[in-house]
C-alpha positions in Angstrom: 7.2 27.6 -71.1 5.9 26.3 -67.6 5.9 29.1 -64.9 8.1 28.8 -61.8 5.6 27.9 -59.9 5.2 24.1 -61.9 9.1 24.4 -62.6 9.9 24.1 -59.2 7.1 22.4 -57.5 8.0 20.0 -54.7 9.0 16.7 -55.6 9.4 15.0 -52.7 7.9 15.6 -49.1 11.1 16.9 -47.5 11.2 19.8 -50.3 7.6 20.9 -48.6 8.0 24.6 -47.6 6.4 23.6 -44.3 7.3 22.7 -40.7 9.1 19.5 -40.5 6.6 17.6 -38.5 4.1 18.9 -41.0 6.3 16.9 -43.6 6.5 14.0 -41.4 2.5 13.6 -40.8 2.2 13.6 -44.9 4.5 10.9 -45.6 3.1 9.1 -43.0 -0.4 9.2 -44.0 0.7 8.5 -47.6 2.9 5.5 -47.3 -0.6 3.8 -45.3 -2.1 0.8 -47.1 -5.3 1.9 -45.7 -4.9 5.6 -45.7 -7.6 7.9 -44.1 -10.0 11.0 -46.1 -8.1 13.9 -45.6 -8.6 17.6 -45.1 -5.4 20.1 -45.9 -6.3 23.5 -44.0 -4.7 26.5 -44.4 -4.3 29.9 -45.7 -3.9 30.3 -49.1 -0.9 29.8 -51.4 1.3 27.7 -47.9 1.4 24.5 -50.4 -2.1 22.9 -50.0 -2.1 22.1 -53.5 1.5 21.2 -54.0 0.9 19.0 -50.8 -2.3 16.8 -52.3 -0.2 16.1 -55.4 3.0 14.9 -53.6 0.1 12.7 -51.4 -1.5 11.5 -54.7 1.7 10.9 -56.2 2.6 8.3 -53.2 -0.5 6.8 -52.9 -1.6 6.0 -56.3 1.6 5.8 -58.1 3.3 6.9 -61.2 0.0 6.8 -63.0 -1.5 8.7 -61.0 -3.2 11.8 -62.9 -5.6 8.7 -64.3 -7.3 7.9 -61.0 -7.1 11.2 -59.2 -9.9 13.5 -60.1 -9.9 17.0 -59.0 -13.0 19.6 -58.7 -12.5 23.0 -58.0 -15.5 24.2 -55.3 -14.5 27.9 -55.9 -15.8 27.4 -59.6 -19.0 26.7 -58.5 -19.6 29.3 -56.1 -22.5 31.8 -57.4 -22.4 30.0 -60.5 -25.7 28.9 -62.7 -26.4 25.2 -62.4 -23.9 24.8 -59.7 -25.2 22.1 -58.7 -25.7 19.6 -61.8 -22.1 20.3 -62.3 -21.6 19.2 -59.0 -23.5 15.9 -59.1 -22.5 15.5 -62.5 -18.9 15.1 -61.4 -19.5 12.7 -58.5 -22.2 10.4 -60.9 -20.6 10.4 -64.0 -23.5 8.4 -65.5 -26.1 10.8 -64.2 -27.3 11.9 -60.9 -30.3 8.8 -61.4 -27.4 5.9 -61.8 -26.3 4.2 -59.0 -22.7 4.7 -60.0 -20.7 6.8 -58.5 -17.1 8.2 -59.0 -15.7 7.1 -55.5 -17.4 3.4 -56.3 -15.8 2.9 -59.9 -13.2 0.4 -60.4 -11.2 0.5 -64.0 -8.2 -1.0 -65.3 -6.5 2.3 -64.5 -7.8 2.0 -60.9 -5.1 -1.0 -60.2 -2.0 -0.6 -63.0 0.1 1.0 -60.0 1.9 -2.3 -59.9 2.2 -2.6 -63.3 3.4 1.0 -64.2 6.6 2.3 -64.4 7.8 5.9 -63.6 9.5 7.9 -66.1 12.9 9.0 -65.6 13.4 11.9 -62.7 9.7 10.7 -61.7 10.6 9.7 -58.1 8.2 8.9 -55.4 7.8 11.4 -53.0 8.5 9.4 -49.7 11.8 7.8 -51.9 9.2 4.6 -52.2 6.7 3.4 -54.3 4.4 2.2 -51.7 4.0 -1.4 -54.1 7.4 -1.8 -52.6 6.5 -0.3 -48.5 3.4 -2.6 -48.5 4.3 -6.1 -50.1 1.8 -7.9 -47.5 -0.9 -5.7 -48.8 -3.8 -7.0 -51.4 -6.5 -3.8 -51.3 -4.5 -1.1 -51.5 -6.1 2.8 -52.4 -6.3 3.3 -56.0 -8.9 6.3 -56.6 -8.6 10.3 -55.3 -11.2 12.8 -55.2 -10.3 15.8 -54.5 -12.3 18.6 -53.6 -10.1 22.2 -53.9 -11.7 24.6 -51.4 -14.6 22.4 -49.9 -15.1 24.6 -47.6 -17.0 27.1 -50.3 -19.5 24.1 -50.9 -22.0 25.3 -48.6 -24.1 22.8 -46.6 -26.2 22.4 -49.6 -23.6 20.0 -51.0 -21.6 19.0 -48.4 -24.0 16.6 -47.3 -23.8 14.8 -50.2 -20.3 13.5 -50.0 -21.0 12.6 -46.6 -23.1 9.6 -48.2 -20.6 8.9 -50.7 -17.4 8.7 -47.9 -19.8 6.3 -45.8 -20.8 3.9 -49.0 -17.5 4.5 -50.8 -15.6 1.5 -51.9 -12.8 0.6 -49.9 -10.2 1.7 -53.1 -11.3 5.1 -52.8 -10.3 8.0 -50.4 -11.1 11.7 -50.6 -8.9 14.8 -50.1 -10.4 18.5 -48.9 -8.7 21.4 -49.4 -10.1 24.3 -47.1 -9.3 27.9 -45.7 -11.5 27.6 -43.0 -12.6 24.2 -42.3 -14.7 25.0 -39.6 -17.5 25.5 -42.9 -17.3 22.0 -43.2 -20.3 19.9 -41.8 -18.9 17.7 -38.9 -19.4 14.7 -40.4 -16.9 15.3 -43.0 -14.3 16.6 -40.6 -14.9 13.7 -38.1 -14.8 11.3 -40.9 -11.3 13.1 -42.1 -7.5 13.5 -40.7 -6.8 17.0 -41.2 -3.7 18.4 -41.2 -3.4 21.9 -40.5 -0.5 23.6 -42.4 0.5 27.4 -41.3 1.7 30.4 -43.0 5.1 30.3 -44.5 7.5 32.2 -42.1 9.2 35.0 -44.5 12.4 33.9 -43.6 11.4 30.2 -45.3 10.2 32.2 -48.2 13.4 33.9 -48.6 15.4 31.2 -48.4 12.7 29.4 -51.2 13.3 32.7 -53.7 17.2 32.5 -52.8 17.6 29.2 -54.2 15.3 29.8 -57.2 17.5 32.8 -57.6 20.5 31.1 -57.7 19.3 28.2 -60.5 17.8 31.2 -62.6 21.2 32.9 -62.6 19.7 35.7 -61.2 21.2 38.6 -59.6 18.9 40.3 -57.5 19.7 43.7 -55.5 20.1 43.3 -52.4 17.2 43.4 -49.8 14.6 43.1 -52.6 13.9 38.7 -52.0 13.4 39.6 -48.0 11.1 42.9 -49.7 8.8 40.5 -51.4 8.9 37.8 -48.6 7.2 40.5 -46.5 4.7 41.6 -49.2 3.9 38.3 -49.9 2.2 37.8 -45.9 2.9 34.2 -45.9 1.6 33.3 -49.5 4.8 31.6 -51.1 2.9 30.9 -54.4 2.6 35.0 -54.5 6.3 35.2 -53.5 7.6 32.9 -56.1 5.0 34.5 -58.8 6.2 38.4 -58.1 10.1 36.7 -58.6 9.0 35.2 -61.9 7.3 38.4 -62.5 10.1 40.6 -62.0 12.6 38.5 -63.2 
């Protein structure tokens, strides 16, 4: 059985737990033809994650899990042969081969237009952007994502600086980070960021309310504004301690 946190994941950019503006500046980067890199900072568990997915979801389409590729950084902290894994997942054919990840076109790489979403699989901006940019030939159809770039260490950083300057014009890459001043300027100036703050408790509250009420659950009173406040901001720990003690 999934866990409340995938049950009731954001499926649209208004459902974002986050300031409206915040909201605004995804979709608008998302419904782009010619989207930029981008860099989603923030503490942890304000919707980073859940953000990247709704911004995948809009710009590559109902197929997109095929053509978004995700690497999490914090694996690879301290970790033996860090860095093979590392190359290994931005050369596929080996770190000696000229092609890359961000350079590879498939037939996945452009079935957006010929895909169909499932039923209850709505795009997040209420549009599939096939339909927002008609005029549009060379559209993005490849993500990289890098969860928590900002534990990379200079080491590796500068490595996807060469790839974001020789990338293909198909591909675009998304940073997570909780401090993105780590980063090496030339991946933040080469970036949008988008800087997303800590939930306000009474947003969380209002988020465990509503999960509440679809559960059919009957908590005492005081105890959702009791774990807002324990939670510090994180609504990912919020909604987990309400599965929890649920």
């Amino acid at each position: 059985m999934a866990s409340w946190l995938e049950s009731y994941a954001p499926r649209r950019f208004d459902e974002l737990a986050m300031d409206e503006s915040i909201r605004t500046n995804l979709e608008k980067v998302s419904i782009q033809a010619n989207p930029p890199h981008l860099i989603l900072a923030g503490p942890a568990g304000v919707g980073k994650t859940a953000a990247w997915r709704l911004v995948a979801r809009q710009i590559l389409g109902p197929s997109w899990h095929s053509t978004a590729h995700v690497l999490q950084a914090r694996d690879l902290a301290k970790t033996a042969g860090a860095m093979k894994k590392f190359e290994d997942f931005l050369r596929p054919e080996g770190s000696s081969s000229k092609d890359t990840l961000a350079g590879r076109s498939s037939l996945d790489s452009f079935d957006a237009n010929l895909t169909q979403a499932s039923e209850g699989d709505t795009p997040p901006a209420g549009k599939e952007n096939r339909d927002i940019n008609r005029d549009e030939t060379h559209q993005v159809s490849r993500l990289i994502i890098i969860e928590d770039a900002d534990l990379l260490g200079p080491t590796r950083q500068p490595y996807l600086r060469r790839m974001m300057e020789s990338t293909s014009s198909t591909s675009r890459f998304i940073f997570t980070a909780r401090s993105p001043s780590r980063l090496i300027d030339a991946l933040r100036s080469r970036s949008k960021q988008i800087r997303i703050s800590a939930t306000p408790n009474n947003t969380i509250t209002a988020r465990l309310e509503t999960i509440s009420e679809k559960e059919d659950l009957a908590p005492v009173r005081g105890i959702l504004g009791d774990i807002s406040h324990v939670s510090n901001g994180n609504l990912r720990r919020a909604v987990f301690l309400l599965e929890l003690l649920a």
